[in-house]
PyMOL Python script that loads the backbone (N, CA, C, O; Angstrom):
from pymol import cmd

cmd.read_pdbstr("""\
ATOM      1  N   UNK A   1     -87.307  56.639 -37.507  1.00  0.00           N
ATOM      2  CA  UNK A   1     -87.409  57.651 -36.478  1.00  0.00           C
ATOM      3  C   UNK A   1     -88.645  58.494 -36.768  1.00  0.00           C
ATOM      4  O   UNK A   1     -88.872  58.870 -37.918  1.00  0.00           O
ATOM      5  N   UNK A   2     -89.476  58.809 -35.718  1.00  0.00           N
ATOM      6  CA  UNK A   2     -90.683  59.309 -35.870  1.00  0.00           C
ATOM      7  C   UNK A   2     -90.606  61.071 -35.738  1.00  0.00           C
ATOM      8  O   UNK A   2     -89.804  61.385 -34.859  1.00  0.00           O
ATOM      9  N   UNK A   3     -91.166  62.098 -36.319  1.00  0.00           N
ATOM     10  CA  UNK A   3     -91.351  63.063 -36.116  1.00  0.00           C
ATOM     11  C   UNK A   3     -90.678  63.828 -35.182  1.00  0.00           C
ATOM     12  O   UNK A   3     -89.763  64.645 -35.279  1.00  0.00           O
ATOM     13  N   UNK A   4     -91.678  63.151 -33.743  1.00  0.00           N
ATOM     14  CA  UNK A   4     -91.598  63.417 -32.781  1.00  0.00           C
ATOM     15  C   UNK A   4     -90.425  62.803 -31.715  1.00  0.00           C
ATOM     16  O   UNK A   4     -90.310  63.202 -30.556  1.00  0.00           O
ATOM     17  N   UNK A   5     -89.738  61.953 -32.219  1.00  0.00           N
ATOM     18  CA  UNK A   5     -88.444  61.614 -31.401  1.00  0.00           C
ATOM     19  C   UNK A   5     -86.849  62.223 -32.148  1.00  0.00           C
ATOM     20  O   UNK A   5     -86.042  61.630 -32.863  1.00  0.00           O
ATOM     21  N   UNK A   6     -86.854  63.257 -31.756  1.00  0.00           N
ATOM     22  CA  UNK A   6     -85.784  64.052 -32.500  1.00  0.00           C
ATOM     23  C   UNK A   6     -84.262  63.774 -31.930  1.00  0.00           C
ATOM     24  O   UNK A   6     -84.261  63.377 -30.765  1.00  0.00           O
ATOM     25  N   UNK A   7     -83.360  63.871 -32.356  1.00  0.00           N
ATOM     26  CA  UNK A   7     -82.209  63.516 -31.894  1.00  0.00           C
ATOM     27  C   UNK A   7     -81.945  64.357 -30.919  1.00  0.00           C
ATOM     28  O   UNK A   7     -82.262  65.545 -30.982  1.00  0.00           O
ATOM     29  N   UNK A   8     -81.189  63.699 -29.676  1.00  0.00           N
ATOM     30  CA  UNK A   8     -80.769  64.843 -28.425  1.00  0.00           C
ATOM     31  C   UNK A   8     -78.884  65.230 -28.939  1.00  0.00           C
ATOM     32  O   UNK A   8     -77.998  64.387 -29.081  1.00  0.00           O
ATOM     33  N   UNK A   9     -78.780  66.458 -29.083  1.00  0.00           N
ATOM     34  CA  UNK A   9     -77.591  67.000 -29.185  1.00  0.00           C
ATOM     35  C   UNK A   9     -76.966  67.334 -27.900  1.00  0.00           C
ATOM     36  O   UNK A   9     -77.405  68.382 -27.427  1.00  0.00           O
ATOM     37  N   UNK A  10     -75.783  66.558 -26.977  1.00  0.00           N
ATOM     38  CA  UNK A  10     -74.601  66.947 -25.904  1.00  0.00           C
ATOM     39  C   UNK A  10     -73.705  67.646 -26.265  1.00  0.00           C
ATOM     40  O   UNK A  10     -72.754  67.324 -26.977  1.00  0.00           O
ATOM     41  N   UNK A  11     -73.977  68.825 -25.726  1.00  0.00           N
ATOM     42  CA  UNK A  11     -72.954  69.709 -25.793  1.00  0.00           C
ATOM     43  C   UNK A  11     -72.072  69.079 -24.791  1.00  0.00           C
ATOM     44  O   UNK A  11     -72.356  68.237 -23.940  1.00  0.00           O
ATOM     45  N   UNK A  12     -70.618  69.818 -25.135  1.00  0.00           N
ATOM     46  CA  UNK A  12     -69.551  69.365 -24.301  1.00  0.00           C
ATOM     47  C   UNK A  12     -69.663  70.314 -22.519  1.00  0.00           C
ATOM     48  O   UNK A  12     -69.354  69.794 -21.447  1.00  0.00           O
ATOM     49  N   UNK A  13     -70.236  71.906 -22.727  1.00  0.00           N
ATOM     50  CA  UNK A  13     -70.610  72.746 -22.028  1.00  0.00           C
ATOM     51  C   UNK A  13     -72.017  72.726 -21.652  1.00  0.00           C
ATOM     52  O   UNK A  13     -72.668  71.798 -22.132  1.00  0.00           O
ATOM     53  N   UNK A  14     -72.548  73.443 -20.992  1.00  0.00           N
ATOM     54  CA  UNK A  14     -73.439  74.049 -20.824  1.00  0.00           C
ATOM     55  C   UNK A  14     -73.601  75.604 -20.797  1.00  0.00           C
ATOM     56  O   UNK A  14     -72.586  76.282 -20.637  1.00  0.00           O
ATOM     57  N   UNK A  15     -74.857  76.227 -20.949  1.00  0.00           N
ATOM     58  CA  UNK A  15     -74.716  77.274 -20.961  1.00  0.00           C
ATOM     59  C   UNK A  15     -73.912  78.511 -20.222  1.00  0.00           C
ATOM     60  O   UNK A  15     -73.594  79.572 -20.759  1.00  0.00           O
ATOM     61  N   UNK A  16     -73.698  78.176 -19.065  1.00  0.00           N
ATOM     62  CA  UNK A  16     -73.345  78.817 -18.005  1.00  0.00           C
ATOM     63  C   UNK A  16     -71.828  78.837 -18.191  1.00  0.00           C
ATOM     64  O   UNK A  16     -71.252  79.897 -17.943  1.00  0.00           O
ATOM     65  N   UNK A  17     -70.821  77.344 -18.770  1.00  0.00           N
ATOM     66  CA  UNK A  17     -69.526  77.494 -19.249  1.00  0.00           C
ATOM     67  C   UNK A  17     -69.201  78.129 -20.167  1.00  0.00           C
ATOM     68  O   UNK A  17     -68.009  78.433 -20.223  1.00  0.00           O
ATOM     69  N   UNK A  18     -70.176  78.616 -21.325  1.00  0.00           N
ATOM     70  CA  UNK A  18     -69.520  78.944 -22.111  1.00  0.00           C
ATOM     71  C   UNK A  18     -69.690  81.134 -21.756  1.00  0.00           C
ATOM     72  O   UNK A  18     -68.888  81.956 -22.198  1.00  0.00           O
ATOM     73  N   UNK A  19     -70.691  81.401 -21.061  1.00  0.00           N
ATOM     74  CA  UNK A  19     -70.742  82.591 -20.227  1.00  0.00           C
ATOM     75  C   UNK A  19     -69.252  82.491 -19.778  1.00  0.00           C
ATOM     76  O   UNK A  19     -68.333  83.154 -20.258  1.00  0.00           O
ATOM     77  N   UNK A  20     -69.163  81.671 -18.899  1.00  0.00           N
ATOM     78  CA  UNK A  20     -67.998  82.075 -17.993  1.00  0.00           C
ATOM     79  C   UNK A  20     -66.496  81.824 -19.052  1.00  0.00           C
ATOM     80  O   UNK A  20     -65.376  82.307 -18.884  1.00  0.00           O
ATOM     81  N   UNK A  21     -66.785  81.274 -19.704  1.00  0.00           N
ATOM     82  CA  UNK A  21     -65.719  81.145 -20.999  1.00  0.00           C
ATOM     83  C   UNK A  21     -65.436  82.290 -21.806  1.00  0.00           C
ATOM     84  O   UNK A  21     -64.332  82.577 -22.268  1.00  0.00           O
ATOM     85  N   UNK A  22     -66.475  82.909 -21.945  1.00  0.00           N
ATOM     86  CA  UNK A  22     -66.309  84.374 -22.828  1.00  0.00           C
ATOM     87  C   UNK A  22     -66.085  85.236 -22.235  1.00  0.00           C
ATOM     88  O   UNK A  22     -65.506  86.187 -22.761  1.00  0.00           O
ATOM     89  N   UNK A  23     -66.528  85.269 -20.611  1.00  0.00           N
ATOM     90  CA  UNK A  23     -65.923  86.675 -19.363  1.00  0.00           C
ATOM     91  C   UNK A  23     -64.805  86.445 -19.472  1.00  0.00           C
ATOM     92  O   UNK A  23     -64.024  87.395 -19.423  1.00  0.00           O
ATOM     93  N   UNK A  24     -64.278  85.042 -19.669  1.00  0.00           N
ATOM     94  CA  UNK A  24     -62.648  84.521 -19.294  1.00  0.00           C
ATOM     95  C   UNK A  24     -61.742  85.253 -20.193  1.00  0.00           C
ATOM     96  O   UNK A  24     -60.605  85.663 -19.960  1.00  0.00           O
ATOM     97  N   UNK A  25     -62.541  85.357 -21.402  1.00  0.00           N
ATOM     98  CA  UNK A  25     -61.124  85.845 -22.884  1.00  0.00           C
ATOM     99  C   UNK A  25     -61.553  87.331 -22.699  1.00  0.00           C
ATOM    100  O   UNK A  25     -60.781  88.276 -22.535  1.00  0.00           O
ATOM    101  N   UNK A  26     -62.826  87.376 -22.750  1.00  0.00           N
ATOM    102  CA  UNK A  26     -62.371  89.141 -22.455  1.00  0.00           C
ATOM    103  C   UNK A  26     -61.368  89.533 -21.428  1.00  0.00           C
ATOM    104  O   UNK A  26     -60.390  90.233 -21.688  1.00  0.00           O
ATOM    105  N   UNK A  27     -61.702  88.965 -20.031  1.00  0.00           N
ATOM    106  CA  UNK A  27     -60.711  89.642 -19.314  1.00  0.00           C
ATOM    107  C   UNK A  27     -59.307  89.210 -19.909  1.00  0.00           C
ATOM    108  O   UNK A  27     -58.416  90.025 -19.671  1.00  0.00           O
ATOM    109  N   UNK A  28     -58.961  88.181 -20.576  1.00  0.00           N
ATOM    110  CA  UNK A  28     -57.787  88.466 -21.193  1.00  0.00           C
ATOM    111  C   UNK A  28     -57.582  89.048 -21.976  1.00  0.00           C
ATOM    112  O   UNK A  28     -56.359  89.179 -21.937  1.00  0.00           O
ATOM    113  N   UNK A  29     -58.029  89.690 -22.962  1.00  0.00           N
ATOM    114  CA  UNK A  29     -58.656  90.275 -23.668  1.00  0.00           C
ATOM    115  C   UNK A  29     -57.782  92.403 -23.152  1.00  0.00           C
ATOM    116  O   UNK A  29     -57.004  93.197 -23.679  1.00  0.00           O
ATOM    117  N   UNK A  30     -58.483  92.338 -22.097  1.00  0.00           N
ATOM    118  CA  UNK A  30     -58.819  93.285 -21.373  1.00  0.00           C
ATOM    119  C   UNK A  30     -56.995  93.352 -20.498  1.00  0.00           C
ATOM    120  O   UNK A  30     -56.412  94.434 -20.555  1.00  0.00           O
ATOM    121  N   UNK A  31     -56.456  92.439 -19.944  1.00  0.00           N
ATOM    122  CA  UNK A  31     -55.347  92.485 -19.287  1.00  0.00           C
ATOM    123  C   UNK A  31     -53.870  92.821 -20.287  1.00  0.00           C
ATOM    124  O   UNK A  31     -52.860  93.413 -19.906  1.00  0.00           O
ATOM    125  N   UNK A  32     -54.156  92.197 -21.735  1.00  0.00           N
ATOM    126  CA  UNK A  32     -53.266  91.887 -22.907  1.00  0.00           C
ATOM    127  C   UNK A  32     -53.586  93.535 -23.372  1.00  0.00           C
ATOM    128  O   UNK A  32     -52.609  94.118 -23.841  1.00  0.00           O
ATOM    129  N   UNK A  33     -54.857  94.313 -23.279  1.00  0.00           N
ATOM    130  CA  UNK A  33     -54.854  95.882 -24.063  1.00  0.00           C
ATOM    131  C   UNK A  33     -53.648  96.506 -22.329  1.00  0.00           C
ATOM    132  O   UNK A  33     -52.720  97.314 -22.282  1.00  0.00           O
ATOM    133  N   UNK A  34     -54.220  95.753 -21.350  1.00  0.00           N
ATOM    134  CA  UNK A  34     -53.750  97.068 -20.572  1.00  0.00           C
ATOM    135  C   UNK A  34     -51.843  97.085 -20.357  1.00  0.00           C
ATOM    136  O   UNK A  34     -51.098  98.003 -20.014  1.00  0.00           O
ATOM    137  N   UNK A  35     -51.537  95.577 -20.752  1.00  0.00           N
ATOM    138  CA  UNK A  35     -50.373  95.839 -21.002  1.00  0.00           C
ATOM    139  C   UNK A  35     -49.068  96.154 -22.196  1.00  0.00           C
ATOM    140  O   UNK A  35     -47.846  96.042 -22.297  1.00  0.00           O
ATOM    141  N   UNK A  36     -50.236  96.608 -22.969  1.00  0.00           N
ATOM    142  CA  UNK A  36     -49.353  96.938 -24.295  1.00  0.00           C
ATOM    143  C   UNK A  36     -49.116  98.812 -23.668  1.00  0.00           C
ATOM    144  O   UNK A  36     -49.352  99.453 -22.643  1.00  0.00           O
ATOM    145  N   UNK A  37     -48.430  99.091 -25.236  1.00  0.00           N
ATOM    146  CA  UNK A  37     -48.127 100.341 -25.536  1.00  0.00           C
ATOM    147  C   UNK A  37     -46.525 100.770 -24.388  1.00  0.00           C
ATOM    148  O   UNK A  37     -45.598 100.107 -23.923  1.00  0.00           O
ATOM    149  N   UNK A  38     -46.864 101.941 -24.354  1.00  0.00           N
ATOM    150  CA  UNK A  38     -45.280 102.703 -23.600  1.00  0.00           C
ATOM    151  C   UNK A  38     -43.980 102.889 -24.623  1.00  0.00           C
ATOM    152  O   UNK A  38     -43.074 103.715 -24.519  1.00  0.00           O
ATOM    153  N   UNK A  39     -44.135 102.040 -25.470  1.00  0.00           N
ATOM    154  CA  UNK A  39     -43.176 102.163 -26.456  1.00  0.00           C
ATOM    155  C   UNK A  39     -42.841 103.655 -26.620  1.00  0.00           C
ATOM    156  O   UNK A  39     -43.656 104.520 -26.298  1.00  0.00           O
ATOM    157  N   UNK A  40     -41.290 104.025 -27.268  1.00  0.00           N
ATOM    158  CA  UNK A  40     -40.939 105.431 -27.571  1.00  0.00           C
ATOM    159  C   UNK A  40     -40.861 104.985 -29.454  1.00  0.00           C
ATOM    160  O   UNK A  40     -40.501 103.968 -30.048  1.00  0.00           O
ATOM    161  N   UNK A  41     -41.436 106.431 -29.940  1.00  0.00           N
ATOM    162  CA  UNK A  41     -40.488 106.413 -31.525  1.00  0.00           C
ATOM    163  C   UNK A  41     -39.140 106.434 -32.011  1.00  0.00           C
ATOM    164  O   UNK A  41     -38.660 106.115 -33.099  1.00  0.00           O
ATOM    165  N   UNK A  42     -38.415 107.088 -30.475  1.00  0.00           N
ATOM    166  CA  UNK A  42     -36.954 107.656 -30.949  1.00  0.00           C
ATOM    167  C   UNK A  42     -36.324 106.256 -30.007  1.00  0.00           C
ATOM    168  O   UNK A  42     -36.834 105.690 -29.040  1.00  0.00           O
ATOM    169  N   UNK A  43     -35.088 105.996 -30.690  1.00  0.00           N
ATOM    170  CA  UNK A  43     -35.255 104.613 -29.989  1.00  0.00           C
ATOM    171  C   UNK A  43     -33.576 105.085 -28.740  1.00  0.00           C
ATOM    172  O   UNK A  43     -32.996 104.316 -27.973  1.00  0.00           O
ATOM    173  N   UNK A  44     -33.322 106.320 -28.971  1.00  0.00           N
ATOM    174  CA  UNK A  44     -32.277 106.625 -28.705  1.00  0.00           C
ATOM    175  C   UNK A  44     -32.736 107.433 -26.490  1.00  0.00           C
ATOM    176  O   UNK A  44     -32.118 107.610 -25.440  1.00  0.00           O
ATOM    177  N   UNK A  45     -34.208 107.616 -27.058  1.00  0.00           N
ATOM    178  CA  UNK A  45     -34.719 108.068 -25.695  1.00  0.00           C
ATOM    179  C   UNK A  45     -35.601 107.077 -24.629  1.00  0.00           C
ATOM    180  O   UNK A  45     -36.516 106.439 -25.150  1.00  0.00           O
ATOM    181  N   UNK A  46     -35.437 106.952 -23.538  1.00  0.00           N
ATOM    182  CA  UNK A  46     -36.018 105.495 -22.468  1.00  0.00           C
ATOM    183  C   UNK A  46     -37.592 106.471 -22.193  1.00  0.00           C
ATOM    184  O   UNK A  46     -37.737 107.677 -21.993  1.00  0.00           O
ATOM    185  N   UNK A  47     -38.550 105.409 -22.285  1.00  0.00           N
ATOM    186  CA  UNK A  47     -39.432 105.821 -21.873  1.00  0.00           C
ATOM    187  C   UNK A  47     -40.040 105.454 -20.269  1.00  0.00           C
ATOM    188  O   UNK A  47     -40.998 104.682 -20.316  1.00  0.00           O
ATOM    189  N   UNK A  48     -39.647 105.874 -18.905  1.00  0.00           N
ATOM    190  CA  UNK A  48     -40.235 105.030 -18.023  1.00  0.00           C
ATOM    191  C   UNK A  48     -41.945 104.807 -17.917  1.00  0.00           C
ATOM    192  O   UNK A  48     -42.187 104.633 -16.723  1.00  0.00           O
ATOM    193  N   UNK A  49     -42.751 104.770 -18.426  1.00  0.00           N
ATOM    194  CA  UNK A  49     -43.680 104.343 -18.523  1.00  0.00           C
ATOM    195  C   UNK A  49     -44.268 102.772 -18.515  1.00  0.00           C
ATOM    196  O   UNK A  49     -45.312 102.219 -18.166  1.00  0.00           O
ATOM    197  N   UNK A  50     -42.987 102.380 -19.101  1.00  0.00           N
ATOM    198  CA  UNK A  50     -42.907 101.288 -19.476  1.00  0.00           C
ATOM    199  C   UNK A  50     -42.905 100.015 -18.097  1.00  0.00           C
ATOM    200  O   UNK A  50     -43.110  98.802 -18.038  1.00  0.00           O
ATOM    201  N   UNK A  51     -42.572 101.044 -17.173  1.00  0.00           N
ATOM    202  CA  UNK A  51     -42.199 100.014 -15.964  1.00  0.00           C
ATOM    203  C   UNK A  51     -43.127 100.602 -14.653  1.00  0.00           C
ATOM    204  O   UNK A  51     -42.778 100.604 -13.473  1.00  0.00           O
ATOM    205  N   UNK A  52     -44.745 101.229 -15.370  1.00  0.00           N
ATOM    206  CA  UNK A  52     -45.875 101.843 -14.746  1.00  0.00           C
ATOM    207  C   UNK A  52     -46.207 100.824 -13.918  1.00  0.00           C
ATOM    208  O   UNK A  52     -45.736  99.705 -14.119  1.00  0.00           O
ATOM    209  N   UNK A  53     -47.221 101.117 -12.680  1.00  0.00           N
ATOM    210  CA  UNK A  53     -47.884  99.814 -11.852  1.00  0.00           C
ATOM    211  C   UNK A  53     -49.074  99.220 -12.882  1.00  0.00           C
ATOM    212  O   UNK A  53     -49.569  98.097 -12.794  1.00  0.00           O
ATOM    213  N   UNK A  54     -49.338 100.017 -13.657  1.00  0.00           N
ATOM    214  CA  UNK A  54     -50.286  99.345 -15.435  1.00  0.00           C
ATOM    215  C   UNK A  54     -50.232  98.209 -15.577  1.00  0.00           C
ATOM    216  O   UNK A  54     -51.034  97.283 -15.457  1.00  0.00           O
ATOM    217  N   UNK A  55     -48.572  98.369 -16.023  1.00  0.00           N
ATOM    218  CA  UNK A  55     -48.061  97.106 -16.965  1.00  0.00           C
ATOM    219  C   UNK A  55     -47.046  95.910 -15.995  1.00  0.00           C
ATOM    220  O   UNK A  55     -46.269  95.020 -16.340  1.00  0.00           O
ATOM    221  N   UNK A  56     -47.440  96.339 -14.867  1.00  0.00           N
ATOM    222  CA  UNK A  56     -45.917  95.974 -13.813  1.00  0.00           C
ATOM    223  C   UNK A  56     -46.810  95.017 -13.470  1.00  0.00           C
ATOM    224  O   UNK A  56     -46.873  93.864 -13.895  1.00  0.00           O
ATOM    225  N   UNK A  57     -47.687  95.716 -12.457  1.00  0.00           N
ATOM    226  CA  UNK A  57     -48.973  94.648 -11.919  1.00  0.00           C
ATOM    227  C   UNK A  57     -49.960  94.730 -12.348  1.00  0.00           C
ATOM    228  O   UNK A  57     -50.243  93.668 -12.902  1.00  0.00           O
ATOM    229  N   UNK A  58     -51.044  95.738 -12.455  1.00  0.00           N
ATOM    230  CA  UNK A  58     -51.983  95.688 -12.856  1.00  0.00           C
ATOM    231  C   UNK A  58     -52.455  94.783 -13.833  1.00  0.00           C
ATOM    232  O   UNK A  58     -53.427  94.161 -13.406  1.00  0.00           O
ATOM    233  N   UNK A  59     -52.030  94.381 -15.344  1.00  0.00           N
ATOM    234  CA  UNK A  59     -52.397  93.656 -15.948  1.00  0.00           C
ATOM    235  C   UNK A  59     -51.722  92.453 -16.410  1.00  0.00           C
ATOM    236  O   UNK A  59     -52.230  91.854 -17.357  1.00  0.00           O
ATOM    237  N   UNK A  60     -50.650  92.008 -15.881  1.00  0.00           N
ATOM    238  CA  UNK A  60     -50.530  90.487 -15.568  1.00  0.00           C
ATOM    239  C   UNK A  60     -51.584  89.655 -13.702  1.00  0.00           C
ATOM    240  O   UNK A  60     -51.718  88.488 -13.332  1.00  0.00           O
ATOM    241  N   UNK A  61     -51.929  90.620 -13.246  1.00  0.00           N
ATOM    242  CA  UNK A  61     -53.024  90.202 -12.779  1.00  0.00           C
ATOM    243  C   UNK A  61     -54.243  89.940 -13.309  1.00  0.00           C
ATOM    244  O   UNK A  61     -54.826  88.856 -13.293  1.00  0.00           O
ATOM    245  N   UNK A  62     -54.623  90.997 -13.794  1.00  0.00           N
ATOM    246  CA  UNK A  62     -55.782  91.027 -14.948  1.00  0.00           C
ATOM    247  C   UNK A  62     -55.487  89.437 -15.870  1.00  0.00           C
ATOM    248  O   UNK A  62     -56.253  88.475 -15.815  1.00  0.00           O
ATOM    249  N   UNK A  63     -54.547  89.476 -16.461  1.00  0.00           N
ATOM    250  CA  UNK A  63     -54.247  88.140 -17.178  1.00  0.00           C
ATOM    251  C   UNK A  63     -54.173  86.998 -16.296  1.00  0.00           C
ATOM    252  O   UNK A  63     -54.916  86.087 -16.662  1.00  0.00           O
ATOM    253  N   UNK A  64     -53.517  86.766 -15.262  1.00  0.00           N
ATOM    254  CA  UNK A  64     -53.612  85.555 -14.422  1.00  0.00           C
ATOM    255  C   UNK A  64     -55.363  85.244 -13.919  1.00  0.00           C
ATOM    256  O   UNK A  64     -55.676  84.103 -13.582  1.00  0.00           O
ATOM    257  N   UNK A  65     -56.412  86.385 -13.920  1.00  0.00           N
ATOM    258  CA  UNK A  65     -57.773  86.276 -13.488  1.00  0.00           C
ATOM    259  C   UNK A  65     -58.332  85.503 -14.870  1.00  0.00           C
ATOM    260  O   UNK A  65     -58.777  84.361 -14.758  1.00  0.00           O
ATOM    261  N   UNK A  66     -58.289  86.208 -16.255  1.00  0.00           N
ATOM    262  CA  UNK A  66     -58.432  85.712 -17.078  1.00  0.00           C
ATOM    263  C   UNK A  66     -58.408  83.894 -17.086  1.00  0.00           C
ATOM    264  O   UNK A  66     -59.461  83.273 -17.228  1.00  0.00           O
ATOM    265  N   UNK A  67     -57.320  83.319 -16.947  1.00  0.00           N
ATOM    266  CA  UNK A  67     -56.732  82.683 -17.118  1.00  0.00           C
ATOM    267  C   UNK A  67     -57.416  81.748 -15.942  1.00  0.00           C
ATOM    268  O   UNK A  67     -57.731  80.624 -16.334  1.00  0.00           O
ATOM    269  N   UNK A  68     -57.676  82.030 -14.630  1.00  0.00           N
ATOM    270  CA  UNK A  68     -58.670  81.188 -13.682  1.00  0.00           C
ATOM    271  C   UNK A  68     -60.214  81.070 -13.855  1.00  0.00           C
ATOM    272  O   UNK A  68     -60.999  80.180 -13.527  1.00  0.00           O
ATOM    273  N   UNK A  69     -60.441  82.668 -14.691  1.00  0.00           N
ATOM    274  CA  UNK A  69     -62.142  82.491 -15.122  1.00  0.00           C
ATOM    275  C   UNK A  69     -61.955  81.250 -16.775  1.00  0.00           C
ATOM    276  O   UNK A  69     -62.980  80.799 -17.286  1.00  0.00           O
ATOM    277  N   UNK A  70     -61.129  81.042 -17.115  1.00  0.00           N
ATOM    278  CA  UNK A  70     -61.283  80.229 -18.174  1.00  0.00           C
ATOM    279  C   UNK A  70     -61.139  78.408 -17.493  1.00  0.00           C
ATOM    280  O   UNK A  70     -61.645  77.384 -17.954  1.00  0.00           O
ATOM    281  N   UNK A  71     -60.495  78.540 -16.598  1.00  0.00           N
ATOM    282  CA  UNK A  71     -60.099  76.780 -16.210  1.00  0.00           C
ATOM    283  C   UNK A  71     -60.879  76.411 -15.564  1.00  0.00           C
ATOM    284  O   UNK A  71     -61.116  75.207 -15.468  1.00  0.00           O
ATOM    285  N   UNK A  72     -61.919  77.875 -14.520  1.00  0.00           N
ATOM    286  CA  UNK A  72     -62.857  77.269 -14.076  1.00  0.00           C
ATOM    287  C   UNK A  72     -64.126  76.790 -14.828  1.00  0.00           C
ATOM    288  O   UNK A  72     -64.858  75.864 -14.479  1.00  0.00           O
ATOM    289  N   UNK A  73     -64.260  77.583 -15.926  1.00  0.00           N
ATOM    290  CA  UNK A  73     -64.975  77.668 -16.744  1.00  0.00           C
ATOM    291  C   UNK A  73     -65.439  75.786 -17.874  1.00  0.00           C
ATOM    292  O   UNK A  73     -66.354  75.149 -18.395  1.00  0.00           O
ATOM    293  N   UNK A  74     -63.653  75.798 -17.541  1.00  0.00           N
ATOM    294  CA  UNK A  74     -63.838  74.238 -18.441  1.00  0.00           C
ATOM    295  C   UNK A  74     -64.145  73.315 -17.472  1.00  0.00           C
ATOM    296  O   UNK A  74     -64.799  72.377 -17.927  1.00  0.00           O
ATOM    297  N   UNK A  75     -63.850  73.231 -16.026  1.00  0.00           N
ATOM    298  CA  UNK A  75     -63.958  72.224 -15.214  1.00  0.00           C
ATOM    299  C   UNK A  75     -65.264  72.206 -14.360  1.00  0.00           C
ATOM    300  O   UNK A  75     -65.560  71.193 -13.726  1.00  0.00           O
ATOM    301  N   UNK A  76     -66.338  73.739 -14.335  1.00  0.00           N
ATOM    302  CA  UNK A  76     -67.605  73.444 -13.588  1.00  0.00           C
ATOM    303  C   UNK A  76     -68.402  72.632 -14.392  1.00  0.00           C
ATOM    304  O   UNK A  76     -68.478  72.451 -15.607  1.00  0.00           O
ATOM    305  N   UNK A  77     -68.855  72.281 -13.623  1.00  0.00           N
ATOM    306  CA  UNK A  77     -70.300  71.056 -13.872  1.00  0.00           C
ATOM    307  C   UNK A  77     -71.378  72.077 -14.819  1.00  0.00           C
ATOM    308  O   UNK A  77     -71.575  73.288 -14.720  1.00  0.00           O
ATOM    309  N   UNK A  78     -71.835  71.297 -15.542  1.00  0.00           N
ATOM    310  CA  UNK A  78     -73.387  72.279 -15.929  1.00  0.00           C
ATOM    311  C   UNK A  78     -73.974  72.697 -14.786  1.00  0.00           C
ATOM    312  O   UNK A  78     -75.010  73.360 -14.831  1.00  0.00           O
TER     313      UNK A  78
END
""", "prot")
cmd.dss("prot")
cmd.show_as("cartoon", "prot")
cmd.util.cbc("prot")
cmd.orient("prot")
């Protein structure tokens, strides 16, 4: 092999998948922070927080987006 004929490396992605691959986990990322917490210390008192539009909808949407920016992510073309 000469110098100048260097081996070609195939990625499985291209650049643009693995962009849209890393928006993908943040926003999960991002949906998984917004539905934590609400918890109480005293376990004897209910906290309704827990059943906020946050954690109700807001971020199992957030997670289901996640979750479409990642599949699209594996299945676009370069």
């Amino acid at each position: 092999m000469n110098a100048s004929e260097q081996p070609t490396t195939n990625f499985a992605f291209g650049r643009s998948n693995y962009v849209w691959l890393g928006v993908g986990i943040a926003t999960l990322i991002l949906g998984y922070a917004l539905m934590s917490g609400g918890g109480s210390d005293d376990p004897n008192v209910f906290d309704e927080s827990i059943f906020s539009f946050r954690r109700i909808t807001l971020a199992p949407s957030v997670v289901l987006a996640g979750y479409g920016l990642i599949f699209y992510a594996i299945l676009k073309k370069r």
